[in-house]
TORDRENMI-716871 format. One record per atom (N, C-alpha, C, O): residue number from 1; residue in three letters; atom name; x, y, z. Coordinates in steps of 0.2 Angstrom, whole numbers, padded with zeros to 4 digits. Example, Ala and Ser with C-alpha at 12.3 -4.5 7.8 and 13.67 -1.06 7.14 Angstrom:
REM residues 2
 pos code site    c1    c2    c3
   1  ala    N  0066 -0028  0039
   1  ala   CA  0062 -0022  0039
   1  ala    C  0066 -0016  0039
   1  ala    O  0071 -0017  0042
   2  ser    N  0064 -0011  0035
   2  ser   CA  0068 -0005  0036
   2  ser    C  0064  0000  0039
   2  ser    O  0067  0006  0040
REM end
This chain:
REM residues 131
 pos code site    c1    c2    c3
   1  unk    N  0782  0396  0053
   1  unk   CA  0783  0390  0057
   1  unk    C  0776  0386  0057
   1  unk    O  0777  0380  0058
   2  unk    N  0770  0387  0057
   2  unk   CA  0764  0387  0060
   2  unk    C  0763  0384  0054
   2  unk    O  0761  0378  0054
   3  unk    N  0763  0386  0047
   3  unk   CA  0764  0385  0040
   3  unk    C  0765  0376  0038
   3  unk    O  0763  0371  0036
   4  unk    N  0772  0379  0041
   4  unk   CA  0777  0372  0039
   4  unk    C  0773  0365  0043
   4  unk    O  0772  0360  0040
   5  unk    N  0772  0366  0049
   5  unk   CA  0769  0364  0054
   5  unk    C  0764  0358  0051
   5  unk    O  0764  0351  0050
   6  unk    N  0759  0362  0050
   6  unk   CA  0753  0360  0046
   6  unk    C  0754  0356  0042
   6  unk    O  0753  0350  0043
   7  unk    N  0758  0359  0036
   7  unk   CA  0758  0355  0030
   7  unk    C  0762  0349  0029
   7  unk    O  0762  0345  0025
   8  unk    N  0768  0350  0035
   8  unk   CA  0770  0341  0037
   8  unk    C  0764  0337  0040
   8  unk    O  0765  0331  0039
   9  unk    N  0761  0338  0043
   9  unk   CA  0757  0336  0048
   9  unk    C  0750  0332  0040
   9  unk    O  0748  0326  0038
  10  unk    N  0750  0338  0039
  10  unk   CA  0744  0334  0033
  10  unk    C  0749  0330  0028
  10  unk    O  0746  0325  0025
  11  unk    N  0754  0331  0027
  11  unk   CA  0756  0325  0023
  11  unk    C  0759  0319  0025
  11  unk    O  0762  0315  0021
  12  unk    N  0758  0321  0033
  12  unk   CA  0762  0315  0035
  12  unk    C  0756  0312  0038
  12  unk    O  0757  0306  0041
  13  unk    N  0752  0313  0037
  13  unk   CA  0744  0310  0038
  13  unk    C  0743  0303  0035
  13  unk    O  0741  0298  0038
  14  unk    N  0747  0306  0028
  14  unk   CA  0745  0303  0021
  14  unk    C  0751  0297  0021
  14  unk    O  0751  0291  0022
  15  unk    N  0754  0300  0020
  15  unk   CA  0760  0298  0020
  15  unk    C  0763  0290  0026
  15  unk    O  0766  0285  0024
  16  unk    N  0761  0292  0033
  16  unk   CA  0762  0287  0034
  16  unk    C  0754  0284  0040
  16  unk    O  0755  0282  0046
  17  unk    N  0751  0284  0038
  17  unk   CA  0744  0282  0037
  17  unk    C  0741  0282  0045
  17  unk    O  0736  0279  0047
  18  unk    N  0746  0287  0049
  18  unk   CA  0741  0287  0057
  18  unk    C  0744  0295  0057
  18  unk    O  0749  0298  0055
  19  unk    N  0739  0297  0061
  19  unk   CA  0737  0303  0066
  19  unk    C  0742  0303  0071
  19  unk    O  0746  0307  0071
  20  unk    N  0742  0299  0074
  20  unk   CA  0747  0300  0082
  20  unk    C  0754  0300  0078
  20  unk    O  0757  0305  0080
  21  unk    N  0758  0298  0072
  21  unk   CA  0763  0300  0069
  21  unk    C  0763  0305  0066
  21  unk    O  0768  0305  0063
  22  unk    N  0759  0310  0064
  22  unk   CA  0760  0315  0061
  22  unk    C  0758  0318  0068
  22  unk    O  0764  0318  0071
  23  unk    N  0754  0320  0072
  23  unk   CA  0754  0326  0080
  23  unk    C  0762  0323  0080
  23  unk    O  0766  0327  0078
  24  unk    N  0763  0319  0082
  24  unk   CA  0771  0318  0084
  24  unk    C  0774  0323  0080
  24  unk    O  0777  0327  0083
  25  unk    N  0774  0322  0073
  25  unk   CA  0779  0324  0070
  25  unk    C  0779  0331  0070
  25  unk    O  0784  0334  0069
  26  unk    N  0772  0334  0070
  26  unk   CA  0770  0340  0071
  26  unk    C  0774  0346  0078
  26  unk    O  0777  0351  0078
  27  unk    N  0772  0340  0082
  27  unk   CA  0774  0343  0087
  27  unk    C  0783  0345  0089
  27  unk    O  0785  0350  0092
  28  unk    N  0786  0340  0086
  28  unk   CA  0792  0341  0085
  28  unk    C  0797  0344  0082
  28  unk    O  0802  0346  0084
  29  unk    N  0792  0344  0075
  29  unk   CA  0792  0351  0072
  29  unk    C  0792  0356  0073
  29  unk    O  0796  0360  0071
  30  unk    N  0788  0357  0077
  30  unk   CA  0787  0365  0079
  30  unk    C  0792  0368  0083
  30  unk    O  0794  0374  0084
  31  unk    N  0795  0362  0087
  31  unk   CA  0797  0362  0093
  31  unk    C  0804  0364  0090
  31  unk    O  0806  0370  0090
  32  unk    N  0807  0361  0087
  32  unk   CA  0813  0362  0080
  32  unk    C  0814  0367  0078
  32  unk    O  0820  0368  0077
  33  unk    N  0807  0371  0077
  33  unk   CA  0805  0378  0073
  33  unk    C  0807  0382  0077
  33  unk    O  0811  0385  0075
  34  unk    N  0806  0383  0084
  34  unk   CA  0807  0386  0090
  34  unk    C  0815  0386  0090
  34  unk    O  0818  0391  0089
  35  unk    N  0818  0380  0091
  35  unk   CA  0823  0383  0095
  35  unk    C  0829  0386  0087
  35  unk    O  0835  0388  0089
  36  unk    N  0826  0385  0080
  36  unk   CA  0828  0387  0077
  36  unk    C  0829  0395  0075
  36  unk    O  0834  0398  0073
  37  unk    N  0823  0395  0077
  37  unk   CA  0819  0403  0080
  37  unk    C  0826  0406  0083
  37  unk    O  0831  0410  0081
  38  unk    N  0825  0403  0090
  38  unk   CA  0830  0406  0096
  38  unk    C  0839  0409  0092
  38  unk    O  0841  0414  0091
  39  unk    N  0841  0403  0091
  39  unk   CA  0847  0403  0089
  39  unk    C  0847  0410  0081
  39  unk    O  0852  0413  0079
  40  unk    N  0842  0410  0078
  40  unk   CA  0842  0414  0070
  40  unk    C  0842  0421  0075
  40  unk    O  0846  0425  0074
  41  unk    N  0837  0423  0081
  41  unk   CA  0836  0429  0084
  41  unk    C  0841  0431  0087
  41  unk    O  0842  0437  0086
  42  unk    N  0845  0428  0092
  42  unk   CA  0852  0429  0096
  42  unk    C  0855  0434  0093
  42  unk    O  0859  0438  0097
  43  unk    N  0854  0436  0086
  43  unk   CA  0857  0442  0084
  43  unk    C  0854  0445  0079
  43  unk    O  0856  0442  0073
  44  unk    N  0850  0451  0079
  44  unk   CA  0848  0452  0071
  44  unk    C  0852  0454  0065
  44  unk    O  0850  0457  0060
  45  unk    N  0857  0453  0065
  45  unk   CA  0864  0457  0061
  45  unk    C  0867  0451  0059
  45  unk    O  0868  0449  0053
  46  unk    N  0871  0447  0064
  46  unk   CA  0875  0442  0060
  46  unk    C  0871  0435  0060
  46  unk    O  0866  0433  0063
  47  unk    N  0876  0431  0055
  47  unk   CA  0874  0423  0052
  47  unk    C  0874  0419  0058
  47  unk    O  0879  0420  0062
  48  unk    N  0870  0415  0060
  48  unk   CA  0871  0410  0064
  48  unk    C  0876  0405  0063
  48  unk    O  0878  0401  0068
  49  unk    N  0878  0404  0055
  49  unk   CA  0887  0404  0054
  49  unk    C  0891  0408  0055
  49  unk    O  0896  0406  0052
  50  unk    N  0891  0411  0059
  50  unk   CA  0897  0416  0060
  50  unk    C  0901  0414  0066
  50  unk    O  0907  0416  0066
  51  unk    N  0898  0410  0070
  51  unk   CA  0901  0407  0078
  51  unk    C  0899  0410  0085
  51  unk    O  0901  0409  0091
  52  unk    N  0895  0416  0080
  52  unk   CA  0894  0420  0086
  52  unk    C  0889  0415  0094
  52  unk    O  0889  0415  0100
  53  unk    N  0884  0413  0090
  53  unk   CA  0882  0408  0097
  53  unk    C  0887  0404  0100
  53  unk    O  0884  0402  0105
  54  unk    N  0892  0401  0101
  54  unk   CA  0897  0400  0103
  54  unk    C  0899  0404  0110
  54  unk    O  0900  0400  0115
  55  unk    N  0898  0411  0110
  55  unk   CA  0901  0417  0114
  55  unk    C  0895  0419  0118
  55  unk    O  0894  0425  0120
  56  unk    N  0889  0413  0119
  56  unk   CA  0884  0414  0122
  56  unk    C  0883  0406  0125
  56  unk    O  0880  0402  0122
  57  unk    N  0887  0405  0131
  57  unk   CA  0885  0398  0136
  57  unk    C  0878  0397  0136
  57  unk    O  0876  0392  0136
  58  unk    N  0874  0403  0137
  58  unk   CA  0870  0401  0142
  58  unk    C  0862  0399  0136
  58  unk    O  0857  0395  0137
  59  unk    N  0864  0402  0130
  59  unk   CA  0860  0402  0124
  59  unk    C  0860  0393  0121
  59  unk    O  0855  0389  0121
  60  unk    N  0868  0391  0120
  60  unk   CA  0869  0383  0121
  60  unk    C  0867  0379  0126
  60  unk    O  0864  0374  0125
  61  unk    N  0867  0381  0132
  61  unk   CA  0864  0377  0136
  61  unk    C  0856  0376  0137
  61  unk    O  0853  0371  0139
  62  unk    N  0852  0382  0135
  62  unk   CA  0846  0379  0136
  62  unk    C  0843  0377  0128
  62  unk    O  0837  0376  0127
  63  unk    N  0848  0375  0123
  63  unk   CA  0848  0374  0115
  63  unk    C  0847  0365  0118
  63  unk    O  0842  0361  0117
  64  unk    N  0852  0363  0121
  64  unk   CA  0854  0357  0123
  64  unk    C  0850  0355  0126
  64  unk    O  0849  0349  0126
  65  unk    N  0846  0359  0131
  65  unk   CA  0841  0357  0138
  65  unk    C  0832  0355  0132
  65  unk    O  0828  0351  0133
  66  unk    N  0833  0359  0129
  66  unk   CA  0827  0359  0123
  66  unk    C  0828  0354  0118
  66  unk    O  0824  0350  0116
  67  unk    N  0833  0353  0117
  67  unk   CA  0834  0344  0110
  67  unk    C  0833  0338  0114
  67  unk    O  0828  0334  0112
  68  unk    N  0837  0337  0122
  68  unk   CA  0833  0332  0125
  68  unk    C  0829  0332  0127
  68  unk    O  0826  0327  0128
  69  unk    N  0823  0341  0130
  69  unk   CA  0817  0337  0131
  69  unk    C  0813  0334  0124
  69  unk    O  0808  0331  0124
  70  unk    N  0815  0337  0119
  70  unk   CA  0811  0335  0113
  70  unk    C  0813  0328  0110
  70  unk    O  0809  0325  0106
  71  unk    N  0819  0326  0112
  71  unk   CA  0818  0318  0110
  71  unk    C  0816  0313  0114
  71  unk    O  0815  0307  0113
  72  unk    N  0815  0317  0123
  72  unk   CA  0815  0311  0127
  72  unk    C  0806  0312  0126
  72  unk    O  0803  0306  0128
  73  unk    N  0802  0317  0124
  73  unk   CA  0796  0316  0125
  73  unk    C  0793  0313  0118
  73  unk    O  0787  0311  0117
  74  unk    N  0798  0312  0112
  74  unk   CA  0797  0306  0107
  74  unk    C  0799  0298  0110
  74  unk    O  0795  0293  0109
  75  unk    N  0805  0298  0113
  75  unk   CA  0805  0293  0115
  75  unk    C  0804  0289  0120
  75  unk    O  0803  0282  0120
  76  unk    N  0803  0292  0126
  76  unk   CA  0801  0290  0134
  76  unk    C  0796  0287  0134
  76  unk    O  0791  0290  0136
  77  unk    N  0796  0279  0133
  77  unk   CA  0787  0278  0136
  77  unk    C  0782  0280  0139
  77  unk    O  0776  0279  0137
  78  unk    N  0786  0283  0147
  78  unk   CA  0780  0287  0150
  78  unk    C  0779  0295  0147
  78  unk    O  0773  0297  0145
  79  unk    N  0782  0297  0146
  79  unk   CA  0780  0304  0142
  79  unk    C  0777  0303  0134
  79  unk    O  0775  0308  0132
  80  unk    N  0778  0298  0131
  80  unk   CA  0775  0299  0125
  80  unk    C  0768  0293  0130
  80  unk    O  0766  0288  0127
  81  unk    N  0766  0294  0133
  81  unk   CA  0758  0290  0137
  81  unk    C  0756  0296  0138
  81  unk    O  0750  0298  0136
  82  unk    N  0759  0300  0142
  82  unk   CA  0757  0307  0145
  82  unk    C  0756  0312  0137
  82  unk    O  0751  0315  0137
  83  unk    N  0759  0313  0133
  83  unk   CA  0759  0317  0128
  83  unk    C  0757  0314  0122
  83  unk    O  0757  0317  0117
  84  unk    N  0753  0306  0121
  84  unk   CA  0749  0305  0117
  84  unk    C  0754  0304  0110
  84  unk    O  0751  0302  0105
  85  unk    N  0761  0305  0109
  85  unk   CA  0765  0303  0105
  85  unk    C  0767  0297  0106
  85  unk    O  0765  0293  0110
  86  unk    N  0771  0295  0098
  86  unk   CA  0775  0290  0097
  86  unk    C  0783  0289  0094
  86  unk    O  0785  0294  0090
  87  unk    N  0786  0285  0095
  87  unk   CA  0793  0284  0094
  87  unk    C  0794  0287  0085
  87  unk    O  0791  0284  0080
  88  unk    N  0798  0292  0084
  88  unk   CA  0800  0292  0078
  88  unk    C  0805  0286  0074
  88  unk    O  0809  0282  0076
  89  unk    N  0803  0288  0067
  89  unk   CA  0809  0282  0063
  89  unk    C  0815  0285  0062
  89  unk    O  0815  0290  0066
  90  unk    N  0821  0286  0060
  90  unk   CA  0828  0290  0058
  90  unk    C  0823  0294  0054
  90  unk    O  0821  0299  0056
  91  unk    N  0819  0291  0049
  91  unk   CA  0817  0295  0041
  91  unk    C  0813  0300  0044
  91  unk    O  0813  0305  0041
  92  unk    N  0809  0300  0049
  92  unk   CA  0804  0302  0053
  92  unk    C  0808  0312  0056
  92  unk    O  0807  0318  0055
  93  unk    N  0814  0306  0060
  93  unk   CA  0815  0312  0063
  93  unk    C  0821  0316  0056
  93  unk    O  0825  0320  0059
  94  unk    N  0823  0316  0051
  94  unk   CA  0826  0318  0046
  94  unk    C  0822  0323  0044
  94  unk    O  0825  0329  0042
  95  unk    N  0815  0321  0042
  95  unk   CA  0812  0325  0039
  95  unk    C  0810  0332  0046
  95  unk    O  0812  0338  0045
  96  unk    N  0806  0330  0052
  96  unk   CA  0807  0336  0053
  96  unk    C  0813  0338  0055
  96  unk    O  0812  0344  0056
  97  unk    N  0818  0336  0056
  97  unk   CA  0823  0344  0056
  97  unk    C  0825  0346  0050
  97  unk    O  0830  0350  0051
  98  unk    N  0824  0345  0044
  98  unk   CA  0825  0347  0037
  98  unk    C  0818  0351  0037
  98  unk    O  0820  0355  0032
  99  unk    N  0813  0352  0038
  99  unk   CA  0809  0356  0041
  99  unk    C  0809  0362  0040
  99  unk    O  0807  0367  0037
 100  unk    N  0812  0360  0049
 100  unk   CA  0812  0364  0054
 100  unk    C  0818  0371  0052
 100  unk    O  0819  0377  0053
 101  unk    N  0823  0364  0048
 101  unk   CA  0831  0370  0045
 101  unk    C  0829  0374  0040
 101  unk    O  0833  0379  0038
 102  unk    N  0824  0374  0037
 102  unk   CA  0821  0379  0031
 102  unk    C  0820  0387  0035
 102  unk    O  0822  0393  0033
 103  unk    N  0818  0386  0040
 103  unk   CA  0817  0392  0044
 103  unk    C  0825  0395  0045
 103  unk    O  0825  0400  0048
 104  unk    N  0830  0392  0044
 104  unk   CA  0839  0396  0045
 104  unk    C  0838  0399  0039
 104  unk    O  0837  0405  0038
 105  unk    N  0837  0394  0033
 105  unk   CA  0836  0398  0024
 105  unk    C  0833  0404  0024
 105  unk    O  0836  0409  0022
 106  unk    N  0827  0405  0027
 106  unk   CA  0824  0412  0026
 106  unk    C  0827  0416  0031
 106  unk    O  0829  0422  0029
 107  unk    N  0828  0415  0037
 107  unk   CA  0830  0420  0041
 107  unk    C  0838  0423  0038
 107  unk    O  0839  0429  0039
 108  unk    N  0843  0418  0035
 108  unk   CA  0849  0421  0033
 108  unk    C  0847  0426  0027
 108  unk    O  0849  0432  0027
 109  unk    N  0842  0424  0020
 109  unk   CA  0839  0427  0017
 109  unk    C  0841  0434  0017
 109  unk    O  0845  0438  0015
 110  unk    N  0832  0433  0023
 110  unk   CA  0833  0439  0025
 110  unk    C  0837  0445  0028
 110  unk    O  0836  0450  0027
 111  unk    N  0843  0442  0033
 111  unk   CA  0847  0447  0035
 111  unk    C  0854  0449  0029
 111  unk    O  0857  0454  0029
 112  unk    N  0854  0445  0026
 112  unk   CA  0859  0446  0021
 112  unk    C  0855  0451  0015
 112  unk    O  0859  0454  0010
 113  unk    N  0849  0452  0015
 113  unk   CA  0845  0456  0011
 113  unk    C  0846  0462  0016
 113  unk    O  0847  0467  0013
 114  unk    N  0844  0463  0023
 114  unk   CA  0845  0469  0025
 114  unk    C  0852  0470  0025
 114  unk    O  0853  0476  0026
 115  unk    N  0858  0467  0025
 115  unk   CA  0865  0469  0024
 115  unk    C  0865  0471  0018
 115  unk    O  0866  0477  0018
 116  unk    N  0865  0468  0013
 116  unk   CA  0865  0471  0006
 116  unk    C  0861  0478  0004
 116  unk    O  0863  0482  0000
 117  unk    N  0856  0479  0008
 117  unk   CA  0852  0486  0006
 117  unk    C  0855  0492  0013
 117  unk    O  0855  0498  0012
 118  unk    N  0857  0490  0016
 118  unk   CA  0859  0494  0019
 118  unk    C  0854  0496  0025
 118  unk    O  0856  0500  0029
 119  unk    N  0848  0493  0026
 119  unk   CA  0843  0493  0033
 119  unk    C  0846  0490  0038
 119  unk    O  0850  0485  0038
 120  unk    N  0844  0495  0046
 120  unk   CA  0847  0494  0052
 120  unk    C  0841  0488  0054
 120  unk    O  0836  0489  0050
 121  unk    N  0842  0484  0058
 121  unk   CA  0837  0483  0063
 121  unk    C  0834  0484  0067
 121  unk    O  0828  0481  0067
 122  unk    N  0836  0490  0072
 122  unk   CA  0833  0494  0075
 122  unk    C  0835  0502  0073
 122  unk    O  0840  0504  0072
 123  unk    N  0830  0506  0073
 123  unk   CA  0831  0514  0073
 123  unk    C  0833  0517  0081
 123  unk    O  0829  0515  0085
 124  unk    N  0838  0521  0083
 124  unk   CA  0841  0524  0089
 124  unk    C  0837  0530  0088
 124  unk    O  0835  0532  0083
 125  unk    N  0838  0532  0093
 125  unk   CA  0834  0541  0095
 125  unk    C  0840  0542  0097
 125  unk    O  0843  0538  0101
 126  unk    N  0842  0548  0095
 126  unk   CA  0846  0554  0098
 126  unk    C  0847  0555  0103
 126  unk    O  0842  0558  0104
 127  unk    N  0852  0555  0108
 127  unk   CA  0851  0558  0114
 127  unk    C  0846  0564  0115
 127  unk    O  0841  0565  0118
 128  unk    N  0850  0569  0112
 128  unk   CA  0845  0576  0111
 128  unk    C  0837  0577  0109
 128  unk    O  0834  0582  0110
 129  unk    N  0835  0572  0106
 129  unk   CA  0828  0570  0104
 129  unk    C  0825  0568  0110
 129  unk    O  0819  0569  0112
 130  unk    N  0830  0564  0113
 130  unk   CA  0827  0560  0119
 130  unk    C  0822  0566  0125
 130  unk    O  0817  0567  0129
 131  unk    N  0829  0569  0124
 131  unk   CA  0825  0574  0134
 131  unk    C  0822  0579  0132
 131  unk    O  0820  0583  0137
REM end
């Protein structure tokens, strides 16, 4: 994430020739990446295609409570004064969440590799092992 982060940030340096739109874009990013995070982790076993977020109210609600603060602090006048941001373009805000979505690519990746090989997520201890 931290990765990804960076390396839009320095190309969008380049790219669209100011600093406060790329932190912007940076930071949005990351932000993206986070609640990406959230939703790939909700279960180490199944696809976040599966629906199973769905069957977690409270995981959607604070998924929803995180996309508005992260557009209202791109768009708000007073919070992007307070947060040193600026108003994203469509293209702007496409790129990071095409980003930020790479992070589903690797995490599905990965669980369908440990499905395929047959690795747990976590290891249990035996009751009788235990006491």
């Amino acid at each position: 994430m931290g990765g990804g982060t960076l390396a839009l940030m320095a190309w969008a340096t380049t790219a669209f020739g100011s600093d406060t739109i790329a932190r912007t874009m940076g930071v949005t990013t990351f932000s993206l990446f986070r609640i990406m995070s959230s939703l790939e982790t909700a279960d180490e076993k199944r696809s976040v295609f599966s629906g199973y977020i769905l069957e977690n109210p409270a995981l959607l609600k604070a998924t929803a409570i995180s996309i508005v603060s992260i557009v209202l602090a791109t768009e708000l006048g007073i919070l992007q004064n307070v947060l040193e941001m600026v108003s994203l373009t469509g293209q702007q805000w496409l790129i990071c969440i095409c980003v930020a979505l790479s992070l589903i690519v690797v995490e599905e990746i990965k669980k369908a590799m440990k499905v395929n090989t047959g690795e747990s997520a976590a290891m249990t201890v035996p009751a009788a092992a235990a006491a």
